[in-house]
VOROFI-766116 format. One record per atom (N, C-alpha, C): residue in one letter; x, y, z. Coordinates in steps of 0.02 Angstrom, whole numbers, padded with zeros to 5 digits, always signed. Example, Ala and Ser with C-alpha at 12.3 -4.5 7.8 and 13.67 -1.06 7.14 Angstrom:
# residues 2
A+00660-00284+00390 A+00615-00225+00390 A+00660-00165+00390 S+00642-00112+00354 S+00684-00053+00357 S+00645+00002+00394 
***
This chain:
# residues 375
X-04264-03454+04450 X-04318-03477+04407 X-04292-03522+04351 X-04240-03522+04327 X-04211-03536+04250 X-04185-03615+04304 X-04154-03615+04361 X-04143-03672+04392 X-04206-03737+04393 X-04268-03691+04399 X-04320-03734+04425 X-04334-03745+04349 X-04348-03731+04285 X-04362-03732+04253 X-04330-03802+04209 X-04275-03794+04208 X-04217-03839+04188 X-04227-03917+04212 X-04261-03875+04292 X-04250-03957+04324 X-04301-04003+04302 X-04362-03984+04261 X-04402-04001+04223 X-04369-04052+04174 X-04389-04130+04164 X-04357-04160+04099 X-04434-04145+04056 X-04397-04114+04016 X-04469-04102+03949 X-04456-04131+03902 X-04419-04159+03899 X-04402-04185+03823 X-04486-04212+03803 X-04473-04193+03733 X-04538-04186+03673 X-04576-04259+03680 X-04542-04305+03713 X-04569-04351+03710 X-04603-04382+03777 X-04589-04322+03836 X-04624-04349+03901 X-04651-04279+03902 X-04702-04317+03951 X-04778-04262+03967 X-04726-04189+04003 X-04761-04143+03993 X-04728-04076+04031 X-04781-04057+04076 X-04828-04094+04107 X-04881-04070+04154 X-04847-04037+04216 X-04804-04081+04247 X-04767-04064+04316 X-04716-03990+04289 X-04708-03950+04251 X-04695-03889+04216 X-04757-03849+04228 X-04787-03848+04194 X-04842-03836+04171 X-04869-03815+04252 X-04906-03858+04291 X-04916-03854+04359 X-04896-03803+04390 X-04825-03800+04389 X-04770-03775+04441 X-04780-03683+04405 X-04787-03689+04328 X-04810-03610+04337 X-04862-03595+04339 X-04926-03646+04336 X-04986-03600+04381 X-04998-03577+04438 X-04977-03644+04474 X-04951-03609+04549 X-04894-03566+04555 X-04859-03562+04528 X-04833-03491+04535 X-04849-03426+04527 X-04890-03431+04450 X-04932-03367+04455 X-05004-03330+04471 X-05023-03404+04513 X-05065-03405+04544 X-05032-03376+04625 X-05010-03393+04651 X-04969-03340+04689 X-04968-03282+04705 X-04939-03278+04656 X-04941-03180+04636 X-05018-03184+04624 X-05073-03200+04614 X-05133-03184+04606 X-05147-03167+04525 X-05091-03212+04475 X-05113-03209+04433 X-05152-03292+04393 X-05212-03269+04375 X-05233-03325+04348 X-05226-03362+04281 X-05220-03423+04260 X-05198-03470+04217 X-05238-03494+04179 X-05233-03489+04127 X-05262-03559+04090 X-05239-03605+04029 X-05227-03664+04071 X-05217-03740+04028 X-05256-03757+03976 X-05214-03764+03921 X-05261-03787+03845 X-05215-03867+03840 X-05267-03905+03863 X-05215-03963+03861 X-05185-04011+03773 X-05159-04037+03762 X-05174-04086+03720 X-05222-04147+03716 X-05213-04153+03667 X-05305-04224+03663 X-05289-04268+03695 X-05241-04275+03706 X-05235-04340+03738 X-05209-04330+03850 X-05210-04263+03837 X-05203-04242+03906 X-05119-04257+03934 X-05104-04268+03883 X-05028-04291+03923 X-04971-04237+03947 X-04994-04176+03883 X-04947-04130+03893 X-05004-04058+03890 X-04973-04012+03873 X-05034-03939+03904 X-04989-03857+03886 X-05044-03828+03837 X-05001-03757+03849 X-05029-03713+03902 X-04993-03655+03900 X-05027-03604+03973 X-05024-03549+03950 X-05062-03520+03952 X-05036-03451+03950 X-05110-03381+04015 X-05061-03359+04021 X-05112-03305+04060 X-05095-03239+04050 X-05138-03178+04086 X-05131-03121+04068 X-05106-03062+04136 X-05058-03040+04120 X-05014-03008+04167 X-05046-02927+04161 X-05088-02910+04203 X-05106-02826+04208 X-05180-02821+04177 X-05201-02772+04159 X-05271-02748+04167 X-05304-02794+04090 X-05372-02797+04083 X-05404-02855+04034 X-05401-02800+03991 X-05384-02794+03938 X-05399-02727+03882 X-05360-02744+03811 X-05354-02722+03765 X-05342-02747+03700 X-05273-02726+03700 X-05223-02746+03655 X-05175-02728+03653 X-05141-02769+03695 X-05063-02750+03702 X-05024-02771+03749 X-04984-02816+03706 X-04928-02869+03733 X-04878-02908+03708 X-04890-02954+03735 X-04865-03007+03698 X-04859-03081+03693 X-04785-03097+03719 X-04780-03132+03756 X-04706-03166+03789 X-04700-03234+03769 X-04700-03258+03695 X-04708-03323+03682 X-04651-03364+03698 X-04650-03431+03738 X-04615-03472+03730 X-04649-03552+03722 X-04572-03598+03740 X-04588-03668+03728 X-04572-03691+03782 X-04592-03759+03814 X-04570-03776+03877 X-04548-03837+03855 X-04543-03883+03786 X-04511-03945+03788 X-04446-03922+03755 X-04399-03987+03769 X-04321-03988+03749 X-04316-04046+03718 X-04251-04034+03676 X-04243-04098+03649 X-04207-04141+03690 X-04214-04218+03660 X-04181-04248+03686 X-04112-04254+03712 X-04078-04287+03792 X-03997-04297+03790 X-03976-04360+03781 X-03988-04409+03751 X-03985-04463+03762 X-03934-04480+03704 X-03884-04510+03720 X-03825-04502+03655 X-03786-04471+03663 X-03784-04405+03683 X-03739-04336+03709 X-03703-04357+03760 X-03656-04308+03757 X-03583-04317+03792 X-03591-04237+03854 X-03613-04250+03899 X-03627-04192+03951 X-03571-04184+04002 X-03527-04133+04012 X-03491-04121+04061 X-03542-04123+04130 X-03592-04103+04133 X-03629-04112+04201 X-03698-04114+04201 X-03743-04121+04260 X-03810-04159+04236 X-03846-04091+04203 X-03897-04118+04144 X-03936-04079+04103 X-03966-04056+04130 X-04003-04088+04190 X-04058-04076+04228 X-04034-04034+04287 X-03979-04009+04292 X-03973-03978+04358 X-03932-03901+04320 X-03950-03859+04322 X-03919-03785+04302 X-03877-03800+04316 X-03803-03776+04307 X-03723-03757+04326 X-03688-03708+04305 X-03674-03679+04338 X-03655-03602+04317 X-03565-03632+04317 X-03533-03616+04266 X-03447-03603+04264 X-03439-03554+04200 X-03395-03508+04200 X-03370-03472+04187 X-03412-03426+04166 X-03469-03403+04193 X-03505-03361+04143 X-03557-03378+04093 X-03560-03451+04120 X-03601-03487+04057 X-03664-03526+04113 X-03717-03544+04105 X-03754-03582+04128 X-03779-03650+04070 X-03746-03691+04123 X-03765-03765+04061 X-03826-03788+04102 X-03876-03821+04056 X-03909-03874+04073 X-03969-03881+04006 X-03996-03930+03990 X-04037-03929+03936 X-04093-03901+03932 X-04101-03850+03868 X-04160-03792+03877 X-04122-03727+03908 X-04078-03730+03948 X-04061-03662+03954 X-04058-03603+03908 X-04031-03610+03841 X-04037-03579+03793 X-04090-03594+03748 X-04110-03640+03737 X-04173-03663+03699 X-04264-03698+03740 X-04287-03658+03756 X-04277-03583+03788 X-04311-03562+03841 X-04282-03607+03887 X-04319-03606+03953 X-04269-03522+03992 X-04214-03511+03965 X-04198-03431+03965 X-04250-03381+03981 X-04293-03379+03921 X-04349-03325+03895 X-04373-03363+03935 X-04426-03402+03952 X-04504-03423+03996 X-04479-03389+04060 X-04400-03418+04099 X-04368-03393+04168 X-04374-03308+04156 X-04364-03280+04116 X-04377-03213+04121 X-04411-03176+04122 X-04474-03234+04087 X-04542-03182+04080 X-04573-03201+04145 X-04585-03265+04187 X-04615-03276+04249 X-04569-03238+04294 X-04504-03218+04296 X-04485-03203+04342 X-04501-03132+04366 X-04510-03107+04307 X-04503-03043+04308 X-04601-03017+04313 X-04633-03062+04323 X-04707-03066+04339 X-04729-03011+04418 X-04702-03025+04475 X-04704-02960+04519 X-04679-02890+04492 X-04612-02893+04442 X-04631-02820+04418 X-04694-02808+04391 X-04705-02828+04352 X-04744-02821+04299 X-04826-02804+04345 X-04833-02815+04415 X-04898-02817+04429 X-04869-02745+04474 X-04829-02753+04485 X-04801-02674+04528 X-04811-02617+04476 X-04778-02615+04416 X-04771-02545+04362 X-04836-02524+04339 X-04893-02547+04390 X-04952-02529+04341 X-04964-02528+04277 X-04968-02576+04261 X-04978-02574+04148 X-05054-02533+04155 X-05038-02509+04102 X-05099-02505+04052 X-05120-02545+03990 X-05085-02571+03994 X-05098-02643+03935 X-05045-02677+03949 X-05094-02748+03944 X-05058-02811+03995 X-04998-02858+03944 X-04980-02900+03985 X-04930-02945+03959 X-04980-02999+03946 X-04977-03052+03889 X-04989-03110+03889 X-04915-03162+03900 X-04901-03203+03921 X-04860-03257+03944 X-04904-03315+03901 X-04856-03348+03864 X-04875-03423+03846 X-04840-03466+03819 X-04831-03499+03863 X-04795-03564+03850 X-04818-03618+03825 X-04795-03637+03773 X-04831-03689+03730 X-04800-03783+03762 X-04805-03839+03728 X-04797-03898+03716 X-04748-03903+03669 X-04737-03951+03636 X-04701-04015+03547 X-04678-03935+03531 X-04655-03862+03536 X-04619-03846+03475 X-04565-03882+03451 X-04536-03917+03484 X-04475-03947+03433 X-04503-04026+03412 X-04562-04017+03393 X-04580-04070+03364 X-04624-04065+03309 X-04631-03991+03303 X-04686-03962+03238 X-04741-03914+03270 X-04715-03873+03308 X-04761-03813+03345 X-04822-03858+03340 X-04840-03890+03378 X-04889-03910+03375 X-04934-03908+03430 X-04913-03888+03494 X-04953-03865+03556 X-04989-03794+03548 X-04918-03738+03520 X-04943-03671+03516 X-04998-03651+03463 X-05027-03700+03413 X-05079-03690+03361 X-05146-03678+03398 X-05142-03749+03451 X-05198-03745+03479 X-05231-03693+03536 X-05163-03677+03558 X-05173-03626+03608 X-05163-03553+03595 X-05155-03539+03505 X-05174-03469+03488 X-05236-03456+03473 X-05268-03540+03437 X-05344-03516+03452 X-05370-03521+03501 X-05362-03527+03567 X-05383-03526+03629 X-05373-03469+03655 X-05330-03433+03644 X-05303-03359+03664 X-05346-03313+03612 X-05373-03323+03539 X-05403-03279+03517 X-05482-03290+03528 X-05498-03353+03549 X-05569-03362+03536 X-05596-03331+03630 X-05519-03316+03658 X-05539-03290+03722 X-05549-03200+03693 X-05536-03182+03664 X-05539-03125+03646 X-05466-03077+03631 X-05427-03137+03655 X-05364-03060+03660 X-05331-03034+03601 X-05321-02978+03610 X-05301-02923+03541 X-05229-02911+03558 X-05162-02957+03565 X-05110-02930+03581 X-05090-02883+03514 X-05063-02820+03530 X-05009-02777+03490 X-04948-02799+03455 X-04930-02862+03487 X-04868-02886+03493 X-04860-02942+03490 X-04803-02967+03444 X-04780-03062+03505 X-04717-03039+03493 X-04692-03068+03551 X-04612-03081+03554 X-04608-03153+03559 X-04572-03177+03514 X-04570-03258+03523 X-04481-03273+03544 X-04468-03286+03620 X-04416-03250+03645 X-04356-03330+03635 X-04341-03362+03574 X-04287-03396+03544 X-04237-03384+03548 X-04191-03410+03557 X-04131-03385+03545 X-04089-03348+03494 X-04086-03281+03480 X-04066-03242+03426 X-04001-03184+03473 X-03985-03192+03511 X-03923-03156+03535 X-03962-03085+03533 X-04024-03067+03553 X-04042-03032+03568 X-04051-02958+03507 X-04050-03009+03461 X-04057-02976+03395 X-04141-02989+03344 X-04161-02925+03314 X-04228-02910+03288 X-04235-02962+03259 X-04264-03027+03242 X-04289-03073+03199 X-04328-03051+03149 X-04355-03028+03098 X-04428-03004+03075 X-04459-03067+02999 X-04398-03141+02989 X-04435-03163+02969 X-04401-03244+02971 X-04427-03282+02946 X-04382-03348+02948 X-04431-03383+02896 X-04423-03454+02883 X-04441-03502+02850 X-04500-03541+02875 X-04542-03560+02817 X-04593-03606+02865 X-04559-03660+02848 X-04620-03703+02861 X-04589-03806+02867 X-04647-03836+02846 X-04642-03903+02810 X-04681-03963+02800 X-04650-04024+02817 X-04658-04033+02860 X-04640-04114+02893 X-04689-04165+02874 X-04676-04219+02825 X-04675-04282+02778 X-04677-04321+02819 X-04696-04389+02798 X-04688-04452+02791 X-04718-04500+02738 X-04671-04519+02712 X-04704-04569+02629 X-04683-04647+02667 X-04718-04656+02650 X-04714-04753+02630 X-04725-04777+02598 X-04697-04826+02562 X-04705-04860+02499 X-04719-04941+02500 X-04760-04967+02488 X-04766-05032+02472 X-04770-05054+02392 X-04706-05088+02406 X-04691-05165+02363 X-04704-05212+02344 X-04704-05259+02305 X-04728-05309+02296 X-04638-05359+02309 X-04631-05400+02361 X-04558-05443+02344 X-04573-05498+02294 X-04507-05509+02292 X-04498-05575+02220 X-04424-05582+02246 X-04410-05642+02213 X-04312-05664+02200 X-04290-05593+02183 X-04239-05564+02178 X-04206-05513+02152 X-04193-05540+02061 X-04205-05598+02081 X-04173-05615+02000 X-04209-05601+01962 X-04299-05588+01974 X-04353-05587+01909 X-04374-05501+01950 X-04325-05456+01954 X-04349-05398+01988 X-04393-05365+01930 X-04417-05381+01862 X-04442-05368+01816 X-04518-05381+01824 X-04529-05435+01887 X-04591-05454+01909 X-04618-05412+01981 X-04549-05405+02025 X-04573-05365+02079 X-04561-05263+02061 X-04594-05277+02109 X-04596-05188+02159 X-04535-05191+02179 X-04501-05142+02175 X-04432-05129+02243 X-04452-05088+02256 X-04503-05086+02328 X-04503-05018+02369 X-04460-04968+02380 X-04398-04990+02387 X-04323-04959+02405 X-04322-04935+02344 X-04314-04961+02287 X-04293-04904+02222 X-04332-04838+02213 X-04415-04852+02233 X-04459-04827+02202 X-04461-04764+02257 X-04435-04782+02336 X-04416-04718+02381 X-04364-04701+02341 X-04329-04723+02322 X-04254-04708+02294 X-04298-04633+02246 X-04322-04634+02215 X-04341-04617+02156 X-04373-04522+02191 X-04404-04562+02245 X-04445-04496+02272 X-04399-04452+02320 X-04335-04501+02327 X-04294-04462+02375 X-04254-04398+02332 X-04254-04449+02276 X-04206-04399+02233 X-04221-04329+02215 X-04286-04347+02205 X-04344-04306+02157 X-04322-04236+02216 X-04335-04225+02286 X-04328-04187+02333 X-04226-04133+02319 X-04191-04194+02287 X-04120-04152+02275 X-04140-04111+02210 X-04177-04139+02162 X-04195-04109+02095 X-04228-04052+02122 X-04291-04021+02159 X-04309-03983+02148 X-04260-03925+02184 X-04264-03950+02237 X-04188-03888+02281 X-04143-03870+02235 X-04105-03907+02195 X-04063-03886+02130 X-04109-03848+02090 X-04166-03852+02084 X-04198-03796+02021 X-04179-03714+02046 X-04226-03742+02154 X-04239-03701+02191 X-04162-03627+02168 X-04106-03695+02194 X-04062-03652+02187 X-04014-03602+02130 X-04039-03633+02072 X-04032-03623+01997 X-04051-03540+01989 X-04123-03546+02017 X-04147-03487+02026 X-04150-03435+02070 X-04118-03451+02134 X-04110-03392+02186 X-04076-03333+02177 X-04112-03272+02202 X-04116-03202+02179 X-04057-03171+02219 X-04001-03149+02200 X-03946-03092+02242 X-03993-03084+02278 X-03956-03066+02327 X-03952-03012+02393 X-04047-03038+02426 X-04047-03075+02431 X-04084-03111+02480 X-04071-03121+02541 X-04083-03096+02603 X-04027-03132+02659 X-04036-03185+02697 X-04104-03221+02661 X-04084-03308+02678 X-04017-03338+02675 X-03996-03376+02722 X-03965-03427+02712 X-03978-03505+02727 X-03964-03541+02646 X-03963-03526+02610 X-04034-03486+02589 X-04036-03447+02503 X-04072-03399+02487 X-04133-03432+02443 X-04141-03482+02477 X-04201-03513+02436 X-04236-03583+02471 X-04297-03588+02447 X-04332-03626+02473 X-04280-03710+02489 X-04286-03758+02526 X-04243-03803+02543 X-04288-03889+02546 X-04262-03938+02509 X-04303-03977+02526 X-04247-04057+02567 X-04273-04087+02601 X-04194-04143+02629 X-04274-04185+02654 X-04226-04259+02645 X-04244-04323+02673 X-04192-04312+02732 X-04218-04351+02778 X-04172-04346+02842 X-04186-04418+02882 X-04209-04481+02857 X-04217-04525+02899 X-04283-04569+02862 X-04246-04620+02832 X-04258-04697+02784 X-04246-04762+02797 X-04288-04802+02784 X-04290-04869+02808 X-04328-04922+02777 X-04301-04986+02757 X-04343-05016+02714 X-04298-05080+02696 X-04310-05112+02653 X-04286-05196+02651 X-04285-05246+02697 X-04254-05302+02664 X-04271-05363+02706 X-04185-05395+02697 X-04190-05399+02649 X-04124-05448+02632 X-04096-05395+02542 X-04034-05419+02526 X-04018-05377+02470 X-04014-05416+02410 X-04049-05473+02420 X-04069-05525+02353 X-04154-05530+02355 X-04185-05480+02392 X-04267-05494+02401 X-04284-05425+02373 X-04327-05400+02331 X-04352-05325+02290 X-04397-05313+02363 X-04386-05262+02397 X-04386-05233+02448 X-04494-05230+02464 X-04522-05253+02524 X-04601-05246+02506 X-04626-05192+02547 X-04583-05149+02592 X-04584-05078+02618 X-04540-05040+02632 X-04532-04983+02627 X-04493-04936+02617 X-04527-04891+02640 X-04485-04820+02687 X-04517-04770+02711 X-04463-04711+02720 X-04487-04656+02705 X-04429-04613+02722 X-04465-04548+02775 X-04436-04498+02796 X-04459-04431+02818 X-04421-04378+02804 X-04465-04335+02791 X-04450-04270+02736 X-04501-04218+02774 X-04426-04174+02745 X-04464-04080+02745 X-04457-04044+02687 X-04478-04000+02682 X-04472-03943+02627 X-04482-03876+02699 X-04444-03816+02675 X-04412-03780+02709 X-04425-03712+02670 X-04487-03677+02671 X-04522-03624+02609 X-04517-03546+02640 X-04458-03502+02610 X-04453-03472+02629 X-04515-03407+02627 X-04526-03373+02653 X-04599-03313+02648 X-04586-03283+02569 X-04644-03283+02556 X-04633-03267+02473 X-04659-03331+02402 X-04627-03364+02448 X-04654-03424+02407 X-04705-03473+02399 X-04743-03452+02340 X-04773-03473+02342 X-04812-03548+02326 X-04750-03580+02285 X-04738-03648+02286 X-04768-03704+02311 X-04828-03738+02274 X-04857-03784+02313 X-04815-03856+02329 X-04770-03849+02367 X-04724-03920+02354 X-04760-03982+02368 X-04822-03977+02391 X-04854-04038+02431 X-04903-04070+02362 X-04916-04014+02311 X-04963-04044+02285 X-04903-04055+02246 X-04831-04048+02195 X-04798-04034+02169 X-04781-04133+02172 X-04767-04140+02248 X-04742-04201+02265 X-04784-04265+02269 X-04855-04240+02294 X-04919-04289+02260 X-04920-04299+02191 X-04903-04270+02131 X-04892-04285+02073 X-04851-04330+02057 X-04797-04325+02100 X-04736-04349+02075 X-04743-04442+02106 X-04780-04439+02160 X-04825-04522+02204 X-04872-04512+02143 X-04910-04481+02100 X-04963-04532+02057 X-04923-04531+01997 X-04868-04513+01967 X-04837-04523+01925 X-04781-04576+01941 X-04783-04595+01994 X-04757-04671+02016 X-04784-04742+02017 X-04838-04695+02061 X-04882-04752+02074 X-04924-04802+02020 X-04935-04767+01935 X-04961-04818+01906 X-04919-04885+01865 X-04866-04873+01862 X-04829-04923+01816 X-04840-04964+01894 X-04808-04966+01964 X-04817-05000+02033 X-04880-05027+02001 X-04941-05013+02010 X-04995-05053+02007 X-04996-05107+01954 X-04967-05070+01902 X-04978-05101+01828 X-04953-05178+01853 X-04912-05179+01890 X-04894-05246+01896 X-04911-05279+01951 X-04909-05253+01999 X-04933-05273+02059 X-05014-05221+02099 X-05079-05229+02087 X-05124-05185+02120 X-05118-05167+02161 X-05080-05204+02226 X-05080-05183+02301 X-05026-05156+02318 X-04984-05134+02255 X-04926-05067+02299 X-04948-05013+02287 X-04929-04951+02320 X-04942-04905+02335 X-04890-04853+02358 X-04931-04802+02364 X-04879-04729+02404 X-04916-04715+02425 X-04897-04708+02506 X-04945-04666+02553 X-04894-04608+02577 X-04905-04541+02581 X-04890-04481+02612 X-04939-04441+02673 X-04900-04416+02733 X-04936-04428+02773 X-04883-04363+02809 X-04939-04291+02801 X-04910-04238+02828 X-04920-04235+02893 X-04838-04241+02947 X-04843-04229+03029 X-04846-04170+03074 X-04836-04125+03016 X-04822-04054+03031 X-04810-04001+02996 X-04854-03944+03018 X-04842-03873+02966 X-04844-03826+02993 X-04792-03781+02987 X-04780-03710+03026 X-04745-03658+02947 X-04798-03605+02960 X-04812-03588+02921 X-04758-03518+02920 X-04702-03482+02862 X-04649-03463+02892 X-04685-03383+02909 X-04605-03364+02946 X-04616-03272+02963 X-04603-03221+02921 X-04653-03201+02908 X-04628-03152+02858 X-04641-03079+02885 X-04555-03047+02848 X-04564-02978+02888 X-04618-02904+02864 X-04634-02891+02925 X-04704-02826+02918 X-04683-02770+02897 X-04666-02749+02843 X-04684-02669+02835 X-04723-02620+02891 X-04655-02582+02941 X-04685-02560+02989 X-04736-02605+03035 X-04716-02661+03078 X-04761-02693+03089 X-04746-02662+03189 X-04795-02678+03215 X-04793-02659+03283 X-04756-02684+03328 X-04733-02777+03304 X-04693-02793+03338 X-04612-02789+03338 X-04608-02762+03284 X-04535-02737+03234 X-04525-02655+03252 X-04574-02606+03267 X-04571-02554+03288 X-04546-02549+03348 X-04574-02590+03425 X-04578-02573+03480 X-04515-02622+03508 X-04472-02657+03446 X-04419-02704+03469 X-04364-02665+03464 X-04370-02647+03420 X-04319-02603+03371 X-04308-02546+03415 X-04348-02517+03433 X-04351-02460+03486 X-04324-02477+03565 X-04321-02533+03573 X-04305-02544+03631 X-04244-02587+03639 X-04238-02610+03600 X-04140-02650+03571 X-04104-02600+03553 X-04128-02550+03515 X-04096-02497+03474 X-04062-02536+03403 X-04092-02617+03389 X-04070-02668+03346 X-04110-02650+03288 X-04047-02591+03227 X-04094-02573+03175 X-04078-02617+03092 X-04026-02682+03124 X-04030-02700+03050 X-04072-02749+03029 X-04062-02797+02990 X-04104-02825+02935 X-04087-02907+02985 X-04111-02949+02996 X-04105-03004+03029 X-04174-03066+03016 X-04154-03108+02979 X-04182-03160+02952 X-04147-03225+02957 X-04170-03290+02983 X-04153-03365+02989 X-04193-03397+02959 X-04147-03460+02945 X-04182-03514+02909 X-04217-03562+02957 X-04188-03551+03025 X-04243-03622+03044 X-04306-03586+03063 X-04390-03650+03081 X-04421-03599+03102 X-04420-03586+03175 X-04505-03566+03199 X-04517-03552+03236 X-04577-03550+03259 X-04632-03523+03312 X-04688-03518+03332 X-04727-03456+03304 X-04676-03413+03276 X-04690-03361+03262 X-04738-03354+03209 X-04703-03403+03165 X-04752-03393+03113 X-04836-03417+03122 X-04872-03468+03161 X-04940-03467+03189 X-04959-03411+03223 X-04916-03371+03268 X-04945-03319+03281 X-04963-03253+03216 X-04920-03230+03182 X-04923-03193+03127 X-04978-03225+03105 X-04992-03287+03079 X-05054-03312+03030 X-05111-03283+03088 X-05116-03280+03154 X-05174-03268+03185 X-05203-03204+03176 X-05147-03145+03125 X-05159-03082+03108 X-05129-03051+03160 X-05068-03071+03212 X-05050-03037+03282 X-04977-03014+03265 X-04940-02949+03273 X-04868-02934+03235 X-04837-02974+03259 X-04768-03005+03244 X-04728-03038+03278 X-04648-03038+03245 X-04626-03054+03312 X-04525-03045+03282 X-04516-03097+03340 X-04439-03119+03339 X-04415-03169+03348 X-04383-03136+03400 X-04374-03114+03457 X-04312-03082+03495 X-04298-03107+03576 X-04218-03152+03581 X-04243-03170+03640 X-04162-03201+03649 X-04136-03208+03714 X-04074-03234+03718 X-04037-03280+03729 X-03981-03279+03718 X-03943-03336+03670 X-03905-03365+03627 X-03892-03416+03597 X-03842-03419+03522 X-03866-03469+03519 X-03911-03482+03446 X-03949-03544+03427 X-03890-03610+03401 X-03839-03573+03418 X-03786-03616+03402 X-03781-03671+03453 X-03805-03650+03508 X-03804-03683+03553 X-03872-03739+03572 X-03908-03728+03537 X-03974-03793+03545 X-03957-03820+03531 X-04008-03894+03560 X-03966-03953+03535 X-03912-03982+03561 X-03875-03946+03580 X-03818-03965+03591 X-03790-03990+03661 X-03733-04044+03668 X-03726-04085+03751 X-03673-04020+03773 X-03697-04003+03829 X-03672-03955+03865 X-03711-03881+03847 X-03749-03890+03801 X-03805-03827+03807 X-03798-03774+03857 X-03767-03718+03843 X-03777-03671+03871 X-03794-03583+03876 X-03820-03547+03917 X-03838-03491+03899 X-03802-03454+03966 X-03760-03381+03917 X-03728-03340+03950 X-03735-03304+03988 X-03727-03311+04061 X-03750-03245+04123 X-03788-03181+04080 X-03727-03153+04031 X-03734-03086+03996 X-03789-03087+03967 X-03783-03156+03910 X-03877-03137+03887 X-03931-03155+03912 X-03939-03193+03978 X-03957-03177+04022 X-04000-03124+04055 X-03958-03086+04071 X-03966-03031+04099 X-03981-02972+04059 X-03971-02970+03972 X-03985-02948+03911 X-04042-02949+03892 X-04090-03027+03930 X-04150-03036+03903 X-04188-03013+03943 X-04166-03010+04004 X-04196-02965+04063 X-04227-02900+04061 X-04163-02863+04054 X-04153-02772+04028 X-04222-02771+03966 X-04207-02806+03922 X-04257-02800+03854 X-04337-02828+03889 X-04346-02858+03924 X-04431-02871+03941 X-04428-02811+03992 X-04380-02798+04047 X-04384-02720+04078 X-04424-02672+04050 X-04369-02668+03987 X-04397-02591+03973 X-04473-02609+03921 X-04488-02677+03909 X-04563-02696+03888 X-04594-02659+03933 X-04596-02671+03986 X-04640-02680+04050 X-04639-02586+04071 X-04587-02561+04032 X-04589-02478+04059 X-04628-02455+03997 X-04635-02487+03931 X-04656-02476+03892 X-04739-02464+03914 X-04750-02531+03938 X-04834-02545+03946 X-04863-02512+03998 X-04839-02468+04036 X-04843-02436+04097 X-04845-02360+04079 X-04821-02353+04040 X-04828-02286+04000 X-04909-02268+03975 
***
């Protein structure tokens, strides 16, 4: 399954329909039925269906079916084709996390054999590595269908360790328009480029407050909210005051915080933006949010932290900074933890790979799900 899965190119930027397809008919097969929540534009599609009897309760098997890109990367062998050497299985998505989806479809004839009494949901989303943005739509499609899962497992790569919270995200984009002039009368123009300059900075200033103030024994790392530009562009020539400029930005808010950074940073564009006009009317700052995933925060006794914990026997404290899907499900009011196999060390990465052992780790752990729900 993890072969066929792989052989899928998903990258975030091509359609995942021919994915998508291949597990309805599959679990259409087994006689389980599907349903596609596509995107607006139909190009790509989440799925998810329900494994065992229609009734409230039960667990969530969340995954993602796109990968990032290989293009640039240095691959000992093709991405697209599984390869098993030494114990390791390379190919892209193996660990990030076409792993977990191969384990939860595979393991779909158990699951209709053990008789549940409360079913599995399976769902595989679209774009998570582009701003969870498939699985939003398809948790309200899953709740406005009625279902009451007990549970999500959002099965990421964590080495098979309890997740119970991580970071949310705001994914940015500002642009700035300029007014150009000679560089020589820059007293007359806009420099778009300075005036990003200005807003880029502003993002190191507040992370330095952030971090000024972070509390011991937090076990974020790092232990506080995070903000980074990661990708800017703008000018013409370096004797012309620049007439656009654009950068892209996140802020990185750990659970707890309550920090409005969005309105924080709209202040900081109209406290720019009027001296810009004063001289020129038609520059501007436009900001233009691409994405928000909202972070995980851990449940006091929560159901999906109970029945993980119990079945890993994984009783310590386990929190990451990047996010995840998890956190839209939690906002839907549904428990959720992060648990699923792997070493996130390994996403991303050319030669991507995931270990027979955890593997077969992530296996054992949806097993004894499935002895759980049968009980």
């Amino acid at each position: 399954m993890l072969a066929k899965l792989v052989s899928f190119n998903t990258e975030s930027w091509r359609s995942n329909l021919e994915l998508i397809h291949f597990c309805r008919d599959y679990l259409a097969a087994h006689g389980v039925e599907s349903t596609i929540v596509p995107s607006p534009d139909g190009e790509k599609a989440n799925l998810y269906a329900t494994v065992g009897p229609q009734a409230a309760g039960g667990i969530v098997l969340s995954g993602h079916t796109d990968v990032v890109p290989v293009e640039g990367q240095d691959w000992s062998s093709d991405p697209w084709t599984l390869t098993e050497r030494d114990g390791k299985l390379y190919g892209r998505g193996s660990c990030d996390m076409k792993g977990f989806d191969a384990i939860a479809l595979a393991l779909v004839p158990e699951m209709l054999e053990a008789g549940l009494k409360r079913p599995f949901h399976i769902a595989l989303s679209y774009d998570e590595e582009v701003g969870c943005i498939g699985a939003a739509i398809m948790i309200d499609a899953m709740a406005e269908a009625g279902l009451k899962p007990s549970a999500v497992i959002v099965g990421e790569p964590s080495m098979m360790q309890v997740v119970t919270g991580h970071k949310g995200g705001t994914r940015m984009k500002t642009t700035v328009r300029g007014h150009a002039v000679h560089s020589s009368r820059v007293d007359i123009g806009v420099p778009a480029v300075m005036v990003a300059g200005k807003l880029i900075a502003w993002h190191d200033d507040v992370m330095q407050e952030n971090k000024a103030k972070a509390q011991p024994g937090i076990a974020f790392e790092p232990p506080y909210s995070t903000l980074h530009v990661g990708v800017v562009a703008g000018g013409t020539a370096v004797n012309i005051t620049a007439e656009h400029a654009s950068f892209s930005h996140e802020v990185r808010v750990m659970p707890g915080d309550d920090t409005d950074y969005v309105a924080r940073y709209r202040a900081k564009i109209a406290e720019l933006e009027a001296p810009m006009k004063a001289i020129a009317p038609e520059t501007g700052i436009t900001m233009e949010i691409t994405s928000q995933t909202p972070p995980l925060a851990p449940e006091k006794e929560g159901a999906a932290e109970t029945l993980s914990r119990r079945v890993t026997g994984d009783n310590a404290n386990h929190v990451v900074a990047y996010g995840t899907e998890g956190g839209l499900f939690q906002a839907a009011g549904w428990s959720t933890v992060v648990c699923g196999p792997g070493d996130i060390a390994q996403a991303h990465q050319p030669d991507e790979f995931l270990t027979v052992a955890q593997l077969d780790a992530g296996t054992a752990f949806v097993r004894a799900l499935i002895a759980e729900l049968a009980r």
